[in-house]
C-alpha angles and dihedrals in degrees: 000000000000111000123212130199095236088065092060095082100051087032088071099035092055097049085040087071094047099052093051090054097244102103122121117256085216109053116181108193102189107195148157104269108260099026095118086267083138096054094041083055097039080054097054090047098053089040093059092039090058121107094200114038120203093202112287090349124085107236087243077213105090138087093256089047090051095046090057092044092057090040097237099109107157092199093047120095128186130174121202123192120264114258104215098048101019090228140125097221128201094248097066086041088056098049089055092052097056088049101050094053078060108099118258114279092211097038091245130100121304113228129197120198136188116174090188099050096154080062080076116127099216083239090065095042092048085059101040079050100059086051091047090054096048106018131185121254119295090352120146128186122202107194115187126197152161108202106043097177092067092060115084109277086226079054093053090041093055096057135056105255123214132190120213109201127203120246133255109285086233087057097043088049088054097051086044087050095048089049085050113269104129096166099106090189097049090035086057092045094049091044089048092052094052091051083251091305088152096205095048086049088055093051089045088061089051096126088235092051102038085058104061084053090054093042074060102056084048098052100046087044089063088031088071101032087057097030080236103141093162092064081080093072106106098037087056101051108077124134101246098046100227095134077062090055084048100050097046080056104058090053093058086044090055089054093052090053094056089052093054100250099117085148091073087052109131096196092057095156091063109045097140087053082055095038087067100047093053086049095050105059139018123260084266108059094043088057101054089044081055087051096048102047086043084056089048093052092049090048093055095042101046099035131063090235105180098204112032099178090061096060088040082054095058094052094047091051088048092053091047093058104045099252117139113164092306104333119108098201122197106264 
């Protein structure tokens, strides 16, 4: 994996601990998607699966390191959510469990590892929280997550949490510059949009990618100028929901605007796009639009919602007609 400067520093402080022999055996690393939580993980874990450490390096030389290099760690155990529901389900928890009181295969430790944690039934974490508790010898368990708050406060309490900040955005422009993004204004906006996670800022700028965001500037821009909001339809309607990450942004961009600090706007390549929208409508009214849009992506994140474009269709018509909760706003 990719490895990235900002992750030096907790990168130490974590591996410290464990050579000192005071590390957790249950680490909760809590971080904005696409920040190199991943690799800082994937690191730790190799760390602790090495049979002859080089300080705070695995050797990368034997025969653990190989087997993790190669993917086919018997001892190594990762649990990835389930597609179809978007869920981490008891039964896999379970499974996992069974394996890890087994003794080692390689005579070494034994390491869990769930990078989307908060994807966790209660009923799966009920049961990932009675091993934690009592787990088994020279077991350790690395649980990822991005909302904190949605796993089982008795689940938080029982591992060592660690927050795993973004880097500066002058930092994040420079990385972007050095891979090749030299557009300063599109590198800031990117940058903005990923809460400063550097590597998901660098997939947003994929030209592929960048350019759904900026079909979507397009599209709301004549979607005001004709009042024709379900002509953002099919900008909207993608299957992981970033446009609706996009639009919510350029309403509180819009807010901001009307408060005079344009310098916090996150969609700084489009201010006159922005510009519009705060002139359209009252603070009000934005911010019920913002409401309501924030109610449609929960909705489509946290239930199994078969037609999506059918509920995306009854905001938009919603929003087309002027109708936010119980208010009939001018159009």
């Amino acid at each position: 994996m990719k490895w990235y400067p900002w992750l030096n520093r907790p990168y130490r402080q974590i591996l410290n601990c464990y050579q000192q022999n005071s590390g957790h055996h249950a680490l909760l690393l809590h971080s904005q998607q696409g920040n190199g939580e991943l690799s800082l993980c994937y690191a730790i874990i190799r760390w602790l699966m090495c049979q002859q450490h080089n300080g705070i390096k695995s050797c990368g030389i034997c025969h653990s390191c190989q087997l993790m290099k190669s993917g086919n760690h018997p001892d190594f155990y990762q649990l990835e959510i389930e597609t179809d529901s978007k869920i981490l389900g008891v039964n896999s928890i379970r499974t996992i469990i069974d394996r890890v009181y087994e003794r080692a295969r390689q005579g070494g430790v034994k390491i869990v590892w769930l990078p989307q944690s908060d994807y966790l039934t209660v009923q799966a974490a009920t049961a990932l929280l009675k091993t934690i508790e009592e787990p088994p010898e020279d077991t350790y368990f690395l649980l990822g997550c991005q909302k904190r708050l949605r796993l089982l406060p008795t689940l938080r309490s029982r591992c060592l949490y660690w927050s795993l900040l973004a880097p500066e955005e002058s930092i994040g422009i420079l990385w972007l510059k050095q891979y090749g993004y030299y557009d300063l204004l599109s590198a800031r906006t990117a940058l903005r949009l990923c809460s400063g996670a550097v590597p998901a800022a660098e997939v947003l700028l994929q030209p592929k990618r960048w350019q759904e965001r900026l079909n979507l500037c397009d599209a709301l821009q004549n979607a005001y100028t004709n009042s024709d909001f379900l002509a953002l339809l099919p900008s909207l309607n993608k299957d992981d929901n970033g446009p609706l990450y996009w639009l919510l942004s350029f309403l509180s961009d819009a807010l901001k605007w009307q408060q005079g600090a344009q310098e916090f706007l996150v969609n700084s390549d489009r201010t006159l796009l922005v510009d519009s929208i705060a002139a359209r409508w009252p603070a009000i009214v934005l911010h019920s639009q913002w409401q309501q849009w924030l109610y449609c992506l929960r909705q489509l994140q946290e239930i199994n919602v078969t037609n999506s474009e059918l509920l995306l269709t009854h905001y938009l018509l919603n929003w087309e007609h002027g109708i936010v909760e119980n208010y009939i706003y001018s159009q």
